[in-house]
C-alpha positions in Angstrom: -81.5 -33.9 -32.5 -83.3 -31.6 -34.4 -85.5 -28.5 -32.5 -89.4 -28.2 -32.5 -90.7 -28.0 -36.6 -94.2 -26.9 -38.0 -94.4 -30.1 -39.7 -95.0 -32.7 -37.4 -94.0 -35.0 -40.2 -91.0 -33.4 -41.2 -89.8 -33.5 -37.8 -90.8 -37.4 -37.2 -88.3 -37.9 -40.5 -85.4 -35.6 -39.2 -85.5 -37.4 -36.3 -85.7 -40.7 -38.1 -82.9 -40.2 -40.4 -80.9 -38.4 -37.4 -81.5 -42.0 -35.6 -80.0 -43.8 -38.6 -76.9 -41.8 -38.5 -76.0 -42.2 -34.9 -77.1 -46.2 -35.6 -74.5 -46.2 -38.7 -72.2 -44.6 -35.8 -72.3 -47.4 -33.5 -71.8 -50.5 -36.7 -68.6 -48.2 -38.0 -67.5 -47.9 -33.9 -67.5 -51.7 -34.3 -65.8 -52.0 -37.5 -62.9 -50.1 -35.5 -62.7 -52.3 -32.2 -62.9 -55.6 -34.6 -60.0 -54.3 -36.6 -58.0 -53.7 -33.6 -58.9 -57.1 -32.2 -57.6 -58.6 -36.0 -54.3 -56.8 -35.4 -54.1 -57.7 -31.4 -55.1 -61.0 -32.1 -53.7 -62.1 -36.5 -57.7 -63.2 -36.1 -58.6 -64.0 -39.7 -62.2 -64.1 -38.7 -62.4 -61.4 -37.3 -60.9 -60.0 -40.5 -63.6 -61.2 -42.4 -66.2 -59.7 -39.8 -65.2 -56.3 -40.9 -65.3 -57.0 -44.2 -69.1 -57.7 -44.3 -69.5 -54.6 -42.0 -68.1 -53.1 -44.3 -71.1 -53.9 -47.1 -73.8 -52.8 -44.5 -71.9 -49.8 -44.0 -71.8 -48.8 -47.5 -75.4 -50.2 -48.0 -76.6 -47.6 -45.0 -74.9 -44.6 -46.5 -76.6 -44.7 -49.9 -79.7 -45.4 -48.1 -79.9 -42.4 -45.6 -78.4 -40.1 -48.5 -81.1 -42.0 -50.7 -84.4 -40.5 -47.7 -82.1 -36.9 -47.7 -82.6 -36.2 -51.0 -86.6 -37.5 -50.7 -87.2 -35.3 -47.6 -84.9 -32.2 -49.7 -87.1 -32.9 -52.6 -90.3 -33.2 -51.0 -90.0 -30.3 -47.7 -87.7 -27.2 -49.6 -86.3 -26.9 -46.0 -84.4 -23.5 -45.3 -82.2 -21.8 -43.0 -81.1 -24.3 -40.4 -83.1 -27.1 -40.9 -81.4 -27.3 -44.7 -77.9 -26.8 -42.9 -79.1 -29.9 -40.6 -79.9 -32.0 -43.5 -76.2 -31.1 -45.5 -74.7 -31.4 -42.3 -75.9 -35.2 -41.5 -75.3 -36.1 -45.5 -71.7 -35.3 -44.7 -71.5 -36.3 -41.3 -72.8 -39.8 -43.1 -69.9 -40.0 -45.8 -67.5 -39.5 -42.8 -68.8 -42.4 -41.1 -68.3 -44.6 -44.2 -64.8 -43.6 -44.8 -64.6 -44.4 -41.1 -65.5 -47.6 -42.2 -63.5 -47.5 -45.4 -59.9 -46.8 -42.6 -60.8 -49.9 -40.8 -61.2 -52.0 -43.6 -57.6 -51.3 -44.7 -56.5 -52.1 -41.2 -58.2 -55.3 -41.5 -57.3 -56.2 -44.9 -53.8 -55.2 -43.8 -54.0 -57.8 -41.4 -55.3 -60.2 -43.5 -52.0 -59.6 -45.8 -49.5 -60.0 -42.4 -51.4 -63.4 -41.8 -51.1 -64.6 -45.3 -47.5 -63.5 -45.4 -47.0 -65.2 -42.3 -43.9 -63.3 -41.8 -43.6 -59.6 -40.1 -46.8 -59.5 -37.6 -45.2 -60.7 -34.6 -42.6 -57.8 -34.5 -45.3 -55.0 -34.6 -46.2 -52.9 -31.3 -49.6 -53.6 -31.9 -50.4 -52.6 -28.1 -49.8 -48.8 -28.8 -51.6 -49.1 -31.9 -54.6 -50.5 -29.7 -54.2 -47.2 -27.4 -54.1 -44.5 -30.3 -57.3 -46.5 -31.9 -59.0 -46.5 -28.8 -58.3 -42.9 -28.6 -59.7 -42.2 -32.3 -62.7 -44.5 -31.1 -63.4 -42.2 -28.7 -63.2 -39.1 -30.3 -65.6 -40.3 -32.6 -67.9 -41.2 -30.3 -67.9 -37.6 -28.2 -68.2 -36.2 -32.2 -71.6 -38.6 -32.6 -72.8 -37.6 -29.0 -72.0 -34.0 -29.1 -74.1 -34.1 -33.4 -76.6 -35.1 -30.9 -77.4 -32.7 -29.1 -75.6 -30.0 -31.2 -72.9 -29.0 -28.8 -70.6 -26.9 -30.2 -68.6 -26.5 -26.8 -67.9 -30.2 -27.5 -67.0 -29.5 -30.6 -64.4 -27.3 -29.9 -62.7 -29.6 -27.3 -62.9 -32.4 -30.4 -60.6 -30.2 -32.6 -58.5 -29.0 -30.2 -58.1 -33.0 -29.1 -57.6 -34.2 -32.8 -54.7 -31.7 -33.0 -53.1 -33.4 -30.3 -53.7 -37.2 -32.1 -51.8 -35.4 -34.9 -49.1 -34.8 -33.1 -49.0 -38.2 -31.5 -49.0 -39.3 -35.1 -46.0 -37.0 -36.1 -44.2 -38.1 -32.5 -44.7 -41.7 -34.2 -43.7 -41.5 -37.1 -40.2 -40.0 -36.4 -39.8 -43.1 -34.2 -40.6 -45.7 -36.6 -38.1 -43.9 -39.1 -34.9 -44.0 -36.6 -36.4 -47.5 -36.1 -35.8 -48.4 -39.6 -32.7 -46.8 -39.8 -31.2 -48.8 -36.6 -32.2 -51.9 -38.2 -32.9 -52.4 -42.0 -34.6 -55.6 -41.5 -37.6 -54.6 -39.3 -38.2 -51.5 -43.0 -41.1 -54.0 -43.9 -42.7 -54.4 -40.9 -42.7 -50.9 -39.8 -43.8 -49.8 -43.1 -46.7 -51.9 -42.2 -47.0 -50.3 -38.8 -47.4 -46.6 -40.5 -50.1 -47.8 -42.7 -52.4 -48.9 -40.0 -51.0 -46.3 -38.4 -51.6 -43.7 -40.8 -55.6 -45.2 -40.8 -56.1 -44.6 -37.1 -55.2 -41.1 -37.7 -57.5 -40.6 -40.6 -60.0 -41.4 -38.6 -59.3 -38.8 -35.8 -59.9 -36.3 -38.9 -63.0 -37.6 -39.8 -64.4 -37.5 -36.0 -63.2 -33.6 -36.7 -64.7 -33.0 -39.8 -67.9 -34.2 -37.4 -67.1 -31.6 -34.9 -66.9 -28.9 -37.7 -70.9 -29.3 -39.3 -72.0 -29.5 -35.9 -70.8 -25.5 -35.8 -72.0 -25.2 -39.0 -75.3 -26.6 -37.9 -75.8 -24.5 -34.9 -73.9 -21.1 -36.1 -74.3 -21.4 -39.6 -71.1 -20.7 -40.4 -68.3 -23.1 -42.2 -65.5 -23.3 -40.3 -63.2 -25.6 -42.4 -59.9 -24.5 -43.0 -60.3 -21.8 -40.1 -57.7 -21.3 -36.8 -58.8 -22.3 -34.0 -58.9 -19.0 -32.5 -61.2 -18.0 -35.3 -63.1 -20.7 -34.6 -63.5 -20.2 -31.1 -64.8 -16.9 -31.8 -67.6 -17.9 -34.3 -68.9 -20.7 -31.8 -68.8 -17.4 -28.7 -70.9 -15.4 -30.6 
């Protein structure tokens, strides 16, 4: 990930810690598609699967945060390599709230089972197709950290807006939904939780795309338009 250093050291540990990321990337990728399968499926193992990836998750977080701080400590990196280093310690809490979204799909599962009444009437296949969509734009956010492509990035905020209106499309439907029929409020209330979840972690794959600019133009671009952003990641 990270360019040619003086320190061949320093480098072997950017790229170690960089490694670990991408790694914690791939369990919290799981943790989404095993969540998904709990809803498809009212699988109460595979509930409980997500809750122990959920304790590695949290476990890998506070130990690549733990080697930032060492290598922080240790090297007094400047310029971009310190940008690198805040970039990934962000980049990691991301990933664990990533984790964190899933979690409260699959304990919300885990509620529908125990309940046993409600699951059957959710649309849990267009649930499955805005997840997979999420999935993936995490997974062009991780590849693009990678090799610190900010074109990519671009493309990953300009695709989250689009999820967000998805999201907004879907949420107007589940309301004149409820309002048709007063007796499927429960269930669809249940439906814009998980719902709500998938979209969270859309913004997360974003918040991804955003430190990779940072990274590479040095510039925080949070809270800018797109057309500002755009310009930043031209110049």
């Amino acid at each position: 990930m990270p360019e040619k250093h003086l320190s061949t050291q320093f480098d072997t540990e950017l790229n170690n810690v960089s490694s670990r990321v991408m790694a914690l990337g791939g369990l919290v990728e799981s943790q989404i598609h095993q969540a998904m399968y709990a809803l498809s499926h009212f699988s109460a193992e595979t509930v409980e699967q997500v809750l122990q990836i959920e304790e590695r998750v949290n476990q890998m977080e506070v130990e690549i945060d733990h080697d930032l701080s060492s290598i922080i400590g240790r090297r007094q990196p400047t310029a971009r390599d310190l940008r690198l280093l805040m970039a990934i310690s962000k980049t990691t809490a991301n990933l664990e709230r990533v984790g964190d979204e899933a979690t409260k799909i699959a304990r919300m599962v885990k509620n529908i089972i125990e309940s046993g009444t409600g699951g059957r009437s959710l649309p849990s296949s267009e649930l499955r197709m805005a997840a997979d969509l999420a999935s993936g734009l995490l997974r062009k956010a991780l590849d693009a950290l990678a090799r610190l492509d900010t074109t990519v990035a671009v493309a990953i905020l300009k695709e989250d807006d689009l999820i967000d209106q998805e999201f907004d499309g879907f949420v107007r439907k589940l309301i004149t939904y409820m309002m048709e029929d007063p007796r499927t409020i429960t269930a669809s209330l249940d439906l814009l939780f998980l719902a709500k979840a998938i979209e969270r972690i859309g913004d997360h794959a974003k918040n991804i795309a955003e430190q990779i600019i940072y990274i590479v133009k040095g510039t925080d671009v949070r809270h800018s338009t797109m057309d500002q952003i755009e310009t930043v990641v031209k110049a």
